[in-house]
N, CA, C and O atoms as a Tinker XYZ file with bonds, in Angstrom:
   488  protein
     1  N    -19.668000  -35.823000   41.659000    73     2
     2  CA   -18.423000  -35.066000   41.486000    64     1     3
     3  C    -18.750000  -33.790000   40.711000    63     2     4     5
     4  O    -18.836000  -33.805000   39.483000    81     3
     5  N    -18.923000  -32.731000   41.409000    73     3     6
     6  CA   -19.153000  -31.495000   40.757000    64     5     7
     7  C    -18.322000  -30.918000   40.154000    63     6     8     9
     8  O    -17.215000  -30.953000   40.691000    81     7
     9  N    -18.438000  -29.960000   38.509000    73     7    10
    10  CA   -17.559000  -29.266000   38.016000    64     9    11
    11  C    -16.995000  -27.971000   38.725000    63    10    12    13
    12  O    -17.766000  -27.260000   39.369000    81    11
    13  N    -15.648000  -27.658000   38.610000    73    11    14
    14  CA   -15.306000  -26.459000   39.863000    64    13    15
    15  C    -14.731000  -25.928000   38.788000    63    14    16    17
    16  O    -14.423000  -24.832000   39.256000    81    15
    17  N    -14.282000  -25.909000   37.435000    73    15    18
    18  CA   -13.986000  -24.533000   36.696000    64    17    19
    19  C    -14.052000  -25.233000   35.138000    63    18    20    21
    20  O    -14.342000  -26.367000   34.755000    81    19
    21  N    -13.717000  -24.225000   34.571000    73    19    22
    22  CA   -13.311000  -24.562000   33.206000    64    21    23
    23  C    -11.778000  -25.264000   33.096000    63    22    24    25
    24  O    -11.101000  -24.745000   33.983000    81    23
    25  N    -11.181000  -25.997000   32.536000    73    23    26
    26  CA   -10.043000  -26.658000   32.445000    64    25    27
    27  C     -8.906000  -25.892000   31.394000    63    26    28    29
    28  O     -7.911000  -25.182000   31.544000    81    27
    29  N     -9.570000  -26.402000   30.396000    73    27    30
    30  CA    -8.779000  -25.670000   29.161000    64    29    31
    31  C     -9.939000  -25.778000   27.766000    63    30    32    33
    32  O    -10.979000  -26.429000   27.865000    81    31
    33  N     -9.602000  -25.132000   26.672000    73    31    34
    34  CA   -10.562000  -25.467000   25.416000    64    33    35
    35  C     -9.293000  -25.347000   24.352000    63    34    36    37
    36  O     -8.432000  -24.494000   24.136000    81    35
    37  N     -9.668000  -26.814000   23.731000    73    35    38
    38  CA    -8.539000  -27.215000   22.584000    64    37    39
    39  C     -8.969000  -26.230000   21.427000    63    38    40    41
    40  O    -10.005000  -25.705000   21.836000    81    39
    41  N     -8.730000  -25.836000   20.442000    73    39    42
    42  CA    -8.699000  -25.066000   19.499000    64    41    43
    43  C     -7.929000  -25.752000   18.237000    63    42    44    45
    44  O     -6.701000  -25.809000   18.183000    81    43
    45  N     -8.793000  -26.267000   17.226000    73    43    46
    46  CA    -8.070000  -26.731000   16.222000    64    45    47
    47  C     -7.714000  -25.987000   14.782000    63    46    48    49
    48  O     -8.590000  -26.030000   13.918000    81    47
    49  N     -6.517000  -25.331000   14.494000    73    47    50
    50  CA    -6.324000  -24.626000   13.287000    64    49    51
    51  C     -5.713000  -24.774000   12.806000    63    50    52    53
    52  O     -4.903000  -25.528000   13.346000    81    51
    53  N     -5.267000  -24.274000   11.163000    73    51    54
    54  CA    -4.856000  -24.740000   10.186000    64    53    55
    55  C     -3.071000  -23.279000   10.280000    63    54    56    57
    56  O     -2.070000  -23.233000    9.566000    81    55
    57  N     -3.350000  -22.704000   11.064000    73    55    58
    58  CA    -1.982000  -21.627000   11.877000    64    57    59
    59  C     -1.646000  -21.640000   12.929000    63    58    60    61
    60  O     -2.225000  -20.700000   13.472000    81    59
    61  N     -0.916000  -22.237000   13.760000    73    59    62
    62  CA    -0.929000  -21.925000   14.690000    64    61    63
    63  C      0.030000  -20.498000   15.250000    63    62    64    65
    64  O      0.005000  -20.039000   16.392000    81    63
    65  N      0.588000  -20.150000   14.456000    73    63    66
    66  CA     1.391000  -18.903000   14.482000    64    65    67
    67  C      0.060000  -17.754000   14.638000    63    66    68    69
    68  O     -0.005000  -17.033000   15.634000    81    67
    69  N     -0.861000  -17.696000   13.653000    73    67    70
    70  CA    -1.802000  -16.643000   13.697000    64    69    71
    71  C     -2.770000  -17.015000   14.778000    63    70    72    73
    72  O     -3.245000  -16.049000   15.377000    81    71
    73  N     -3.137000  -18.115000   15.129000    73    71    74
    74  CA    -3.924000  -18.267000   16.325000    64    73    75
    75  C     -3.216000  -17.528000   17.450000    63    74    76    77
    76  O     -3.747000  -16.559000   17.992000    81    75
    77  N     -2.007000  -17.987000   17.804000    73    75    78
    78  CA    -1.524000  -17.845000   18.790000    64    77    79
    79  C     -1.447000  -15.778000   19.133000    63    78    80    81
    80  O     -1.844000  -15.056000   20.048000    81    79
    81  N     -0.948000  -15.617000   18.234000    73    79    82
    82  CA    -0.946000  -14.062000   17.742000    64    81    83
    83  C     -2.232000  -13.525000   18.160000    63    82    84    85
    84  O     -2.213000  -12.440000   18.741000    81    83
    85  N     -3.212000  -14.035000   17.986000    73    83    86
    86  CA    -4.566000  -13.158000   17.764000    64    85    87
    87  C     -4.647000  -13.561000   19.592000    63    86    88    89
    88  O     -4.815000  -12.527000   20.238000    81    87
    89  N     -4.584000  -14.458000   20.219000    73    87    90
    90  CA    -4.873000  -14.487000   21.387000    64    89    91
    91  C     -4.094000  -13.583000   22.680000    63    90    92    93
    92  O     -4.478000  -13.003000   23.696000    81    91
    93  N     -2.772000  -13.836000   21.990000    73    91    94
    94  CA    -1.549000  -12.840000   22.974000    64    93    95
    95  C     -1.704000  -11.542000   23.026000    63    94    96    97
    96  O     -1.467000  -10.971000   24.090000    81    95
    97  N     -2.258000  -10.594000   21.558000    73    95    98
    98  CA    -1.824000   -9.619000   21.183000    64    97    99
    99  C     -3.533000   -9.348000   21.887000    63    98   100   101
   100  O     -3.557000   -8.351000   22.608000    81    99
   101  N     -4.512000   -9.878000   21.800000    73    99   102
   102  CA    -5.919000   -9.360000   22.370000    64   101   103
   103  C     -6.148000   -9.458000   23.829000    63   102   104   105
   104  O     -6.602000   -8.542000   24.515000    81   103
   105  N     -5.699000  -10.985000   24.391000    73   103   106
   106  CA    -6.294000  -11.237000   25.657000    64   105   107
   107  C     -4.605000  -11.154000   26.575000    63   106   108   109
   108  O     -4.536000  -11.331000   27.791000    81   107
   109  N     -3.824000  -10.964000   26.014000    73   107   110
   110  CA    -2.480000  -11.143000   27.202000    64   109   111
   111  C     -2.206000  -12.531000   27.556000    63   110   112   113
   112  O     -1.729000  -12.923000   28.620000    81   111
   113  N     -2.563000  -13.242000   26.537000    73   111   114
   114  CA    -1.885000  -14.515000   26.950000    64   113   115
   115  C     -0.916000  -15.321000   26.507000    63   114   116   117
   116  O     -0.848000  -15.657000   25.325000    81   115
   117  N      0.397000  -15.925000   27.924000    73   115   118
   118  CA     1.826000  -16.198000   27.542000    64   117   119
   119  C      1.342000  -17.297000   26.191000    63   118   120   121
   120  O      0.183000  -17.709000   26.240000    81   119
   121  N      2.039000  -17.658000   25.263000    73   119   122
   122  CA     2.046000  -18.440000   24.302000    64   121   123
   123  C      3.417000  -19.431000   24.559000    63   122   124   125
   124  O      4.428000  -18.751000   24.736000    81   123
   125  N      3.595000  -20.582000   24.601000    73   123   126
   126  CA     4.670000  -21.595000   24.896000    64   125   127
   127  C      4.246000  -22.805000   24.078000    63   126   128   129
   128  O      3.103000  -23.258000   24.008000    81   127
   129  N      5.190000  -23.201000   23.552000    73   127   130
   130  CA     5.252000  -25.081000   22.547000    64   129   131
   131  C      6.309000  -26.146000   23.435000    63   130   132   133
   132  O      7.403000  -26.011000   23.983000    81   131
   133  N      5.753000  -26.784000   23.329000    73   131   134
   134  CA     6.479000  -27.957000   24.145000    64   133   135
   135  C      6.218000  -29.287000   24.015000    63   134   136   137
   136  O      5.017000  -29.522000   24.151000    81   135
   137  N      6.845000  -30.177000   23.817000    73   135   138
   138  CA     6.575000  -31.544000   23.668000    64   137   139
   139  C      5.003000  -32.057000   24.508000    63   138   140   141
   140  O      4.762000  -32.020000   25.715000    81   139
   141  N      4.128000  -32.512000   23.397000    73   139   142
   142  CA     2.869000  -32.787000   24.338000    64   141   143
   143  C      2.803000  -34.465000   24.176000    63   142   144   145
   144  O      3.629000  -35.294000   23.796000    81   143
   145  N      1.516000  -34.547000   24.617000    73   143   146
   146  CA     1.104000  -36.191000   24.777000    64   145   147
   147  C      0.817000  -36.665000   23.462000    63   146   148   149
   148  O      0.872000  -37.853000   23.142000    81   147
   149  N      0.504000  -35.703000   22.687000    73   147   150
   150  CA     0.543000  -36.312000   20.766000    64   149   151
   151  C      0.644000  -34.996000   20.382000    63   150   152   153
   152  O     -0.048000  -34.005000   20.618000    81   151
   153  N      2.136000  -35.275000   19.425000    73   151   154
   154  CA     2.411000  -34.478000   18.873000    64   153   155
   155  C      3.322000  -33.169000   20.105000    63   154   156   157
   156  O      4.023000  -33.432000   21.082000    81   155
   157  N      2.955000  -31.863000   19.562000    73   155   158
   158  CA     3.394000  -30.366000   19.497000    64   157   159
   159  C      2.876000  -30.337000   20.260000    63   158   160   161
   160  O      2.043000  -31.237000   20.153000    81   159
   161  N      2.669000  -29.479000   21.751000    73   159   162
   162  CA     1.708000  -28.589000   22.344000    64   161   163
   163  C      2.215000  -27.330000   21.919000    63   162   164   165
   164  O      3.394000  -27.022000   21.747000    81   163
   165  N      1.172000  -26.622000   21.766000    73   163   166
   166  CA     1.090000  -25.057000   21.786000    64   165   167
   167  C     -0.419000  -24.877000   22.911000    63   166   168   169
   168  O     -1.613000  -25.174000   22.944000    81   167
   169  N      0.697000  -24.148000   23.764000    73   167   170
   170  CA    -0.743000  -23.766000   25.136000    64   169   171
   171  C     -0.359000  -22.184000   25.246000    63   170   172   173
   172  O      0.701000  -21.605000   25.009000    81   171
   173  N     -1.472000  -21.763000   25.642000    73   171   174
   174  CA    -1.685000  -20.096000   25.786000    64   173   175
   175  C     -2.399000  -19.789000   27.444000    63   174   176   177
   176  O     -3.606000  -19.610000   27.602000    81   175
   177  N     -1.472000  -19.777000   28.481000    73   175   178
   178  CA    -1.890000  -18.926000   29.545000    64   177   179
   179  C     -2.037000  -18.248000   30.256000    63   178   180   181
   180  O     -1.405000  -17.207000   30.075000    81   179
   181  N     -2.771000  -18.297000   31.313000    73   179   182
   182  CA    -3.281000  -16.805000   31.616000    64   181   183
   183  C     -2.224000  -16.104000   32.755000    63   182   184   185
   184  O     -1.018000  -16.328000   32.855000    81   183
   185  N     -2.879000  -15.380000   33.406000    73   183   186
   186  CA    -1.750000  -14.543000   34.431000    64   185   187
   187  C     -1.709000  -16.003000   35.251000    63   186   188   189
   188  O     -0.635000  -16.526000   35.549000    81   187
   189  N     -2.630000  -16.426000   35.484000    73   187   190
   190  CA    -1.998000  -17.364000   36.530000    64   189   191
   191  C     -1.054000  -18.445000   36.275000    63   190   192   193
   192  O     -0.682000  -19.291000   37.088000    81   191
   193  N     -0.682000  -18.314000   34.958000    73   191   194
   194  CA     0.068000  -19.691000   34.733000    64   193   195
   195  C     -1.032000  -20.786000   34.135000    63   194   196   197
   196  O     -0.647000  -21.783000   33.525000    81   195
   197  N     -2.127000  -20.567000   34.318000    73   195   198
   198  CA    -2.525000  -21.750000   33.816000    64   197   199
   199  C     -3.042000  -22.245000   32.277000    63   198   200   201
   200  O     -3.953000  -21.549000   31.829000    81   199
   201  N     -2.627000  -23.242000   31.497000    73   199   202
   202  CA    -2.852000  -23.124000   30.097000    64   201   203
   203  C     -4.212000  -23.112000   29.515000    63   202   204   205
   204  O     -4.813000  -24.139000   29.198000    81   203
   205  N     -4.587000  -22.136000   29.410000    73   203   206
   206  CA    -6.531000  -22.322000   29.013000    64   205   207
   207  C     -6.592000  -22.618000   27.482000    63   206   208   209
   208  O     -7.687000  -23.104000   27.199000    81   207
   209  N     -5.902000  -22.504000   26.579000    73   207   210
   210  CA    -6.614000  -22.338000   25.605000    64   209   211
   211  C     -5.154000  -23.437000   24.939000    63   210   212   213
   212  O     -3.960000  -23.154000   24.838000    81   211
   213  N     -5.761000  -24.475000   24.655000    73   211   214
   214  CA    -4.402000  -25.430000   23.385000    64   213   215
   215  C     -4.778000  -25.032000   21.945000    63   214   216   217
   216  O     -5.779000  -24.416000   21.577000    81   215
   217  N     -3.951000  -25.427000   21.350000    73   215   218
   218  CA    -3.939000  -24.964000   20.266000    64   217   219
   219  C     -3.548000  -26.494000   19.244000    63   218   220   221
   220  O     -2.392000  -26.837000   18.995000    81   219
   221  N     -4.438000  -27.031000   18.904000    73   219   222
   222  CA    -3.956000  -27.912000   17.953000    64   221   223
   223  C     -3.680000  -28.064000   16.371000    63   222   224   225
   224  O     -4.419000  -27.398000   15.646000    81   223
   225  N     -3.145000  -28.500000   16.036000    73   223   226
   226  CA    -2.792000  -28.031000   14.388000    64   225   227
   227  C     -3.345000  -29.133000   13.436000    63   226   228   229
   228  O     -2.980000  -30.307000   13.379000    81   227
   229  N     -4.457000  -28.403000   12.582000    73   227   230
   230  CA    -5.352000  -29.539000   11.653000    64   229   231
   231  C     -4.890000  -29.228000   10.242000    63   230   232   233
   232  O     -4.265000  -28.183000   10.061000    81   231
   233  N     -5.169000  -30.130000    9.116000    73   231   234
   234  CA    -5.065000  -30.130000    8.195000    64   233   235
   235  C     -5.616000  -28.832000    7.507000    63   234   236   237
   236  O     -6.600000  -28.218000    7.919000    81   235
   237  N     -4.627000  -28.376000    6.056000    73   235   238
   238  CA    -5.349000  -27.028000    5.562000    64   237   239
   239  C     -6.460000  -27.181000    4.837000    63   238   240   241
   240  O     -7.228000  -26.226000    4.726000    81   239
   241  N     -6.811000  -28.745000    4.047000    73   239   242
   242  CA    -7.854000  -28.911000    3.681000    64   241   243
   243  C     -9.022000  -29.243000    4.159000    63   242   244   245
   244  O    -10.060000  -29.173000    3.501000    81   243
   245  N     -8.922000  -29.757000    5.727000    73   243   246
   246  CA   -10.053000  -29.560000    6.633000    64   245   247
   247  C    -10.977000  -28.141000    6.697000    63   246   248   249
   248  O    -10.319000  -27.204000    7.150000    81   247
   249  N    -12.266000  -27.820000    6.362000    73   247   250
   250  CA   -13.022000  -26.739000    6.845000    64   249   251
   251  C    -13.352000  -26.231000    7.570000    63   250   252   253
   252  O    -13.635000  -25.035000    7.628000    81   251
   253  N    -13.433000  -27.513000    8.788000    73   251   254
   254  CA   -14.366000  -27.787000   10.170000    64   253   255
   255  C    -13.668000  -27.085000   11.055000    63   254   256   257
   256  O    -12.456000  -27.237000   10.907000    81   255
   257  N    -13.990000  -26.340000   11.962000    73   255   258
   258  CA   -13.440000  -26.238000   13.156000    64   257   259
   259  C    -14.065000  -27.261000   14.592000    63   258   260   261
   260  O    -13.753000  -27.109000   15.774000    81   259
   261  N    -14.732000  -27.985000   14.181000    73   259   262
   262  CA   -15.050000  -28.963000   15.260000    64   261   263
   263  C    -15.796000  -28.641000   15.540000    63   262   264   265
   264  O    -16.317000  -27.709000   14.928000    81   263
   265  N    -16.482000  -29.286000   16.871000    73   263   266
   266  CA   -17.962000  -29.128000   16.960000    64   265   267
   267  C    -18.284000  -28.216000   18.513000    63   266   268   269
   268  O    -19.145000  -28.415000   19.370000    81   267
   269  N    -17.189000  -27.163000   18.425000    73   267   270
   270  CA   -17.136000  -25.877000   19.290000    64   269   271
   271  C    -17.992000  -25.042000   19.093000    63   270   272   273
   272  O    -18.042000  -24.447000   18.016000    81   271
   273  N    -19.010000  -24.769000   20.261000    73   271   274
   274  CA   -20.456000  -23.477000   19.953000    64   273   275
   275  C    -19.485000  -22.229000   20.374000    63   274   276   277
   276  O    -18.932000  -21.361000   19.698000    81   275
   277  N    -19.499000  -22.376000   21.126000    73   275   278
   278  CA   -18.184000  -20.859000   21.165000    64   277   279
   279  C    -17.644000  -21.064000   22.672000    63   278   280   281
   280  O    -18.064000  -22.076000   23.234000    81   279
   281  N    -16.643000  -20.117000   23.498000    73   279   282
   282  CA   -15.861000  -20.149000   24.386000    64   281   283
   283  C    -15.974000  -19.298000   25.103000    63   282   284   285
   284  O    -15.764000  -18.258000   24.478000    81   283
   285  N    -16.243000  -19.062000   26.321000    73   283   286
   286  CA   -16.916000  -17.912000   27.539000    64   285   287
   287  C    -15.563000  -17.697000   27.916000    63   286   288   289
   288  O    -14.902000  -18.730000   27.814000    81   287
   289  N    -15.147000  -17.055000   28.178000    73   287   290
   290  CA   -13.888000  -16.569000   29.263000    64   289   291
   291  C    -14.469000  -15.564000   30.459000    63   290   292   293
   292  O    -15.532000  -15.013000   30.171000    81   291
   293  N    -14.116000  -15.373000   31.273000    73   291   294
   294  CA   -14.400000  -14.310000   32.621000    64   293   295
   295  C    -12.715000  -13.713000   32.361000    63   294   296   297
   296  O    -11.579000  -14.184000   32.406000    81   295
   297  N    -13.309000  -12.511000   32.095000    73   295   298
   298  CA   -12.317000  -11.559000   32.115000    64   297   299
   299  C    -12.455000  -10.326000   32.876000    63   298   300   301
   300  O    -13.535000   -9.966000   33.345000    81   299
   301  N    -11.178000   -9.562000   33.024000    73   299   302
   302  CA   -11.184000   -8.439000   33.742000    64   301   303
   303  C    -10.315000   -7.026000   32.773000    63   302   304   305
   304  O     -9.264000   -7.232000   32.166000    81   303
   305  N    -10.803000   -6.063000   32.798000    73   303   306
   306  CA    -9.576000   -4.990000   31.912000    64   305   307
   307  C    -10.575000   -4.732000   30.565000    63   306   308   309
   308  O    -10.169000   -4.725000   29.403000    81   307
   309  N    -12.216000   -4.485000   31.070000    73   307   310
   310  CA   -12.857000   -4.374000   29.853000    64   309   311
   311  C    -13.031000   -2.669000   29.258000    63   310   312   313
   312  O    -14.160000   -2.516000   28.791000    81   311
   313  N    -12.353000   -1.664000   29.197000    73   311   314
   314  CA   -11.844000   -1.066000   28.320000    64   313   315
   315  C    -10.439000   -1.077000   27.777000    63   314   316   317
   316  O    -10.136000   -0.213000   26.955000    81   315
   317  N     -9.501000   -2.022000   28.178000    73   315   318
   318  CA    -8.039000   -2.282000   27.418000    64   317   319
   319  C     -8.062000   -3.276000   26.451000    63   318   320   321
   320  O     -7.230000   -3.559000   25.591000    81   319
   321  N     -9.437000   -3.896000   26.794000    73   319   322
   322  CA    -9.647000   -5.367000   26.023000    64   321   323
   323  C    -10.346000   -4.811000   24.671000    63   322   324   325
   324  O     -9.966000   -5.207000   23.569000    81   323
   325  N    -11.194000   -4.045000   24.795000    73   323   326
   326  CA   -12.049000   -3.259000   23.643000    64   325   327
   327  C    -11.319000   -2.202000   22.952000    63   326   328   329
   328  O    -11.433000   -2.113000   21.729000    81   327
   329  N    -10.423000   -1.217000   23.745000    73   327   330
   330  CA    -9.558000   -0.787000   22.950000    64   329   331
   331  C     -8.449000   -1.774000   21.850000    63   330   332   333
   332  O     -8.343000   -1.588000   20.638000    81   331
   333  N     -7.802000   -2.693000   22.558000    73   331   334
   334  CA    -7.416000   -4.182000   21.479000    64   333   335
   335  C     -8.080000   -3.965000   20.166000    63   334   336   337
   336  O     -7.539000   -3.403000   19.213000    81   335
   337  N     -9.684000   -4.607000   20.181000    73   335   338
   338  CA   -10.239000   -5.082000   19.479000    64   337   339
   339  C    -10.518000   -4.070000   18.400000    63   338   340   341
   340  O    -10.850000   -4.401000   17.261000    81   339
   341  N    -10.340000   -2.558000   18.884000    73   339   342
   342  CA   -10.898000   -1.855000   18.156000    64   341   343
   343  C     -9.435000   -1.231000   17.310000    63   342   344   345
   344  O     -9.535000   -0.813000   16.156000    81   343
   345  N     -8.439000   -1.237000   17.866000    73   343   346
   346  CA    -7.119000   -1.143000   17.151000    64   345   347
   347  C     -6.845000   -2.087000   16.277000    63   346   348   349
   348  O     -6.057000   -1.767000   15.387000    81   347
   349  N     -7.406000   -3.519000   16.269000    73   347   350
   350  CA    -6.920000   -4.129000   15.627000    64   349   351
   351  C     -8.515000   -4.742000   14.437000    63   350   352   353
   352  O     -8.940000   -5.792000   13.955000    81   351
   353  N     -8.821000   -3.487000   14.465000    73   351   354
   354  CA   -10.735000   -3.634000   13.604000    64   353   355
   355  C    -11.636000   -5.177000   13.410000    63   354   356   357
   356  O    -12.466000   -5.621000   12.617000    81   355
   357  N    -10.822000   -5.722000   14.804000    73   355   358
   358  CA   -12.065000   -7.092000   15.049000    64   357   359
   359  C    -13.256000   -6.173000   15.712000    63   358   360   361
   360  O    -13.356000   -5.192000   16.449000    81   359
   361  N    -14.414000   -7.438000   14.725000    73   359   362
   362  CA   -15.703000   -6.721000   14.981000    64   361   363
   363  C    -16.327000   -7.326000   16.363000    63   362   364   365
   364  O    -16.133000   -8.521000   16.584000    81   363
   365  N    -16.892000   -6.734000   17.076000    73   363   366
   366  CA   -17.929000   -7.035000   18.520000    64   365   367
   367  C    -18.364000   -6.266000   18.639000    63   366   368   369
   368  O    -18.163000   -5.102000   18.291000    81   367
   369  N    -19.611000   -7.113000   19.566000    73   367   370
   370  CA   -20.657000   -6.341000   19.863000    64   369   371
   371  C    -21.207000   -6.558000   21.736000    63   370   372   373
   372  O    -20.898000   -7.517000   22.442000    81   371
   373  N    -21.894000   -5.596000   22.074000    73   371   374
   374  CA   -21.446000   -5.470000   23.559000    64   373   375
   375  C    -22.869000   -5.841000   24.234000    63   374   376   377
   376  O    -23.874000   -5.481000   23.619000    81   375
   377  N    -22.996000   -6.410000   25.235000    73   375   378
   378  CA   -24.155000   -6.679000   26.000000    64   377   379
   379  C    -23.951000   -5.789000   27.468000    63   378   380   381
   380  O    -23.014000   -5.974000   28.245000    81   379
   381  N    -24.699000   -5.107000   27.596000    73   379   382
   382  CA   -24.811000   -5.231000   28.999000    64   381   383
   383  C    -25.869000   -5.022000   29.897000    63   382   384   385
   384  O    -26.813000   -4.240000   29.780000    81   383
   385  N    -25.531000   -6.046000   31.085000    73   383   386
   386  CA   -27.107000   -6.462000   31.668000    64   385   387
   387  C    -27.127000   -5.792000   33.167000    63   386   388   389
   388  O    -26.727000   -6.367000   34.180000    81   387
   389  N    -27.729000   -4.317000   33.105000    73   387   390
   390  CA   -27.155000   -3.595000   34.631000    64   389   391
   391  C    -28.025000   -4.340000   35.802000    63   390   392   393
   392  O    -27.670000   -4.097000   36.956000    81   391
   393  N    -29.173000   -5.257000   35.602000    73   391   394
   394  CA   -29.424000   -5.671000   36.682000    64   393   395
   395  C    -28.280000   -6.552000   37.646000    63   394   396   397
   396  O    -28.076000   -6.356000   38.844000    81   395
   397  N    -27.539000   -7.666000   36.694000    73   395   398
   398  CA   -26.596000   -8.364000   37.098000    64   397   399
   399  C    -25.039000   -7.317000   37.152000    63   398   400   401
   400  O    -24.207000   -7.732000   37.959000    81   399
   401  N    -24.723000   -6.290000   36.512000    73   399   402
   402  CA   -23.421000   -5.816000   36.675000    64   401   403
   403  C    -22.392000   -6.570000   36.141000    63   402   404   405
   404  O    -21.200000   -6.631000   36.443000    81   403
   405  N    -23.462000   -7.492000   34.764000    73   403   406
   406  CA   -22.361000   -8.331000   34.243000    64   405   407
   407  C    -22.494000   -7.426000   32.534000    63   406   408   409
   408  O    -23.547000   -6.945000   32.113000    81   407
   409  N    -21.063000   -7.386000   31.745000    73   407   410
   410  CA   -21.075000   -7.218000   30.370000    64   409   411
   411  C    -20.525000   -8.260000   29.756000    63   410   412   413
   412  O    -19.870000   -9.205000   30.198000    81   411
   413  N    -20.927000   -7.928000   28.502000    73   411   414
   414  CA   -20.553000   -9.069000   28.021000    64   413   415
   415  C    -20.192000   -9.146000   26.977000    63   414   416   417
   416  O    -21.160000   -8.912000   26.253000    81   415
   417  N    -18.914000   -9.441000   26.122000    73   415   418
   418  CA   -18.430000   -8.781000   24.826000    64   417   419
   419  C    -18.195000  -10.466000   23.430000    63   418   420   421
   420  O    -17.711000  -11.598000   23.438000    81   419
   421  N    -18.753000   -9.749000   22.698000    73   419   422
   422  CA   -19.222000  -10.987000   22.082000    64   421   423
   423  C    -18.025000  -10.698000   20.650000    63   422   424   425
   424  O    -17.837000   -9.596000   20.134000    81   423
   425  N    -17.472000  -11.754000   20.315000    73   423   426
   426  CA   -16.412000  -11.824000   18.974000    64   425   427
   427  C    -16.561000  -12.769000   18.604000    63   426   428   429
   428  O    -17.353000  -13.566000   19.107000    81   427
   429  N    -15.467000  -13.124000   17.058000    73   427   430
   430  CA   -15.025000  -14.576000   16.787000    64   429   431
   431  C    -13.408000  -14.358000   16.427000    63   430   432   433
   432  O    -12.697000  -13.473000   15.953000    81   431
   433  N    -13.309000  -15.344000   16.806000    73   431   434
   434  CA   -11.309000  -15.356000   16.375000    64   433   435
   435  C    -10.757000  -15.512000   15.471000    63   434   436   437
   436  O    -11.679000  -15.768000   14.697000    81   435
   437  N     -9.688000  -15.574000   14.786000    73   435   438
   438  CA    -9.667000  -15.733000   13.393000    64   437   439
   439  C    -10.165000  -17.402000   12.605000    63   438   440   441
   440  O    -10.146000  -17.503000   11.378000    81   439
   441  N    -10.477000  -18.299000   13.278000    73   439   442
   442  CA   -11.032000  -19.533000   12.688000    64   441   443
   443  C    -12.622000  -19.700000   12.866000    63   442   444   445
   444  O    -13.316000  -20.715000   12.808000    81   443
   445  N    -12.983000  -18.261000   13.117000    73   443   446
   446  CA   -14.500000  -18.860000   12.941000    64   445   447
   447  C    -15.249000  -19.158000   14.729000    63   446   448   449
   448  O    -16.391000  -19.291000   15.167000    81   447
   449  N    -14.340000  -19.156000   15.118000    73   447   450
   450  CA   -15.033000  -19.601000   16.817000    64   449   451
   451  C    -15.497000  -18.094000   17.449000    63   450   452   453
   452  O    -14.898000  -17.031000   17.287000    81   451
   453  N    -16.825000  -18.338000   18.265000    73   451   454
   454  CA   -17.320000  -17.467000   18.865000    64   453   455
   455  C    -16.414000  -17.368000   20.162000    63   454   456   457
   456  O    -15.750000  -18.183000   20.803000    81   455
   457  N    -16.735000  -15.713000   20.289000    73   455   458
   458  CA   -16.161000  -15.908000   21.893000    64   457   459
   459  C    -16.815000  -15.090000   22.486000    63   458   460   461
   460  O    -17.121000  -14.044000   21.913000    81   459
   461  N    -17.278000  -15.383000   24.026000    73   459   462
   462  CA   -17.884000  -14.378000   24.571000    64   461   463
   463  C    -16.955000  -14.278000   25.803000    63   462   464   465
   464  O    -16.318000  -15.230000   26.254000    81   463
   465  N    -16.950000  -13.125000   26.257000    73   463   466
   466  CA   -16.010000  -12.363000   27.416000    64   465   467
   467  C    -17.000000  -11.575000   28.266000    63   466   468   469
   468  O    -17.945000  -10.849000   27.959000    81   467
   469  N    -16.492000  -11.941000   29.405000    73   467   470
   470  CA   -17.733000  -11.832000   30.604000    64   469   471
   471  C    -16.578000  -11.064000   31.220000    63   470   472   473
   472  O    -15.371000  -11.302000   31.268000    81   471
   473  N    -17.441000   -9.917000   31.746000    73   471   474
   474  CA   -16.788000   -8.939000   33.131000    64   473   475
   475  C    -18.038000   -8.351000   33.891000    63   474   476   477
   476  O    -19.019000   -7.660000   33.615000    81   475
   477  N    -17.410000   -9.084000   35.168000    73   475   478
   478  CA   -18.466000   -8.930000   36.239000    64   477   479
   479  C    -18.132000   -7.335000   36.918000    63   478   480   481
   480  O    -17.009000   -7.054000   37.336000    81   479
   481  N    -19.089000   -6.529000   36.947000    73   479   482
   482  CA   -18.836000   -5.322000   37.743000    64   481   483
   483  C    -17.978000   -3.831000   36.808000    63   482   484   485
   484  O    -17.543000   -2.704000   37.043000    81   483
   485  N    -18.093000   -4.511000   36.012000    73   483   486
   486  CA   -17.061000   -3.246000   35.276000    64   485   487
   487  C    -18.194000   -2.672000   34.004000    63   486   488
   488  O    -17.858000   -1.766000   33.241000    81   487
């Protein structure tokens, strides 16, 4: 049974108001809460409707953000996305690999998680 995409990536923080914020206001994504399977959902998705990124709510005396290496997204709109980042003085740094025609924009979010953002062709 082969993997055919990414599903979603849970996100555990001690805000979910500022999580949610940092994702809408950077990547354009709808933010909605709704009764989940435990507890609150807070899901964040994309144009298509679909919820990629949950948002779960951990204790404030927890440190951990779990045992997340960081989060790839494939994105598209990579100078509106960098203008974002640079209006709002999150730091990144940029790869790009012209053999493949892929870039690649490297951050962390406000809890510490890496993120890398892939745009093919741009």
């Amino acid at each position: 049974m082969p993997v055919t995409g990414l599903n979603h990536v849970n996100i555990r923080t001690t805000d979910i108001a500022k999580s949610a914020s940092f994702y809408v206001e950077v990547f354009d994504f709808e933010y909605r809460r709704a009764p989940g399977v435990v507890g609150e959902s807070n899901w964040l998705f994309d144009r298509q409707g679909k919820p990629i990124i949950h948002l779960r709510l951990r204790p404030a005396e927890s440190s951990s953000t779990g045992p997340i290496d960081h989060v790839a997204l494939n994105c598209e709109g990579k100078a509106e996305i960098l203008s974002r980042l640079e209006a709002r003085r999150i730091e990144f740094k940029v790869f790009e690999n012209a053999g493949s025609r892929l870039t690649q924009v490297f951050l962390v979010d406000p809890h510490g998680i890496p993120l890398e953002l892939n745009f093919a062709g741009e």
